[in-house]
C-alpha positions in Angstrom: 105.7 97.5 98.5 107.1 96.6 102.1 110.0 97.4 101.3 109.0 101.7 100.5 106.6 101.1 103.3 109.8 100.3 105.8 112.3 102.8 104.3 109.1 105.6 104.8 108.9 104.1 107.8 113.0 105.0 108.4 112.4 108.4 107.5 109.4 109.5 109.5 111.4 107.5 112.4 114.2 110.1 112.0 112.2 113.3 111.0 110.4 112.4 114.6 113.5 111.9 116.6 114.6 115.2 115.0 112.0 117.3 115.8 111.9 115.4 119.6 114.9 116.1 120.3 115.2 119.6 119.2 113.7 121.5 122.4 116.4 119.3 124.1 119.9 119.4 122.7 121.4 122.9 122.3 124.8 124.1 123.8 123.7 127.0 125.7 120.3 128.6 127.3 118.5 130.8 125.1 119.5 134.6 126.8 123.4 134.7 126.4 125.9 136.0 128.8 128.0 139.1 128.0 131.3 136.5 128.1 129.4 134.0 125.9 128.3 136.6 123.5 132.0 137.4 122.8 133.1 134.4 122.4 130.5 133.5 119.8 131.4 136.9 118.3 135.5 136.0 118.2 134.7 132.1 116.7 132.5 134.1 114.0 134.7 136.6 113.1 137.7 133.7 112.8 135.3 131.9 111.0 134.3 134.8 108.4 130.7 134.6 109.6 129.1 138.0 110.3 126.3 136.9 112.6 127.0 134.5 115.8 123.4 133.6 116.1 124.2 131.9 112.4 127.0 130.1 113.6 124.9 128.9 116.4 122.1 127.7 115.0 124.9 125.7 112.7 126.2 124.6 115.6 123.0 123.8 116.8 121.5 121.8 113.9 124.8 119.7 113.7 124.5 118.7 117.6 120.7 117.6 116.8 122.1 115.7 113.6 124.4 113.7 116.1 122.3 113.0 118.5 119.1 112.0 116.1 121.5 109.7 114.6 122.7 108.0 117.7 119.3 107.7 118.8 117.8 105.7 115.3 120.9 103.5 115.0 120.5 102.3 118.8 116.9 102.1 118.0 117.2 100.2 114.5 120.0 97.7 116.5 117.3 97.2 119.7 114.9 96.8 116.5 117.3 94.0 114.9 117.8 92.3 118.2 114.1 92.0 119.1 113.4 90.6 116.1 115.7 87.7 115.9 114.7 86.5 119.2 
């Protein structure tokens, strides 16, 4: 039973970093230049997708992912060190 309660635990940690961390981590401001625009136009089109604002939010989601996961592994390692002192 601890052990379902730690890896919920895990989850919920991650789930709550994610949603932390996504008004934070994005790779531009929400209202686009006229120069950004194109260029997210040009990587689309080379990329075969029709809409930039898809391959942003891909873009997006994988920075979060990142930056989520550096976040729990320094956590879980702070965790690991605490408790073997």
């Amino acid at each position: 039973m601890a052990t379902l309660v730690r890896r919920v635990f895990k989850v919920v940690l991650f789930c709550g970093l994610f949603c932390l961390l996504l008004p934070y981590v994005h790779p531009y401001p929400v209202k686009w230049t006229e120069s950004q625009s194109l260029a997210w136009l040009n990587a689309a089109n080379r990329l075969g997708i029709r809409d930039p604002d898809d391959l942003f939010f891909g873009i997006t989601v994988a920075m979060n992912l990142i930056a989520t996961t550096l976040a729990y592994a320094a956590i879980m390692r702070l965790w690991r060190r605490y408790r073997t002192k």
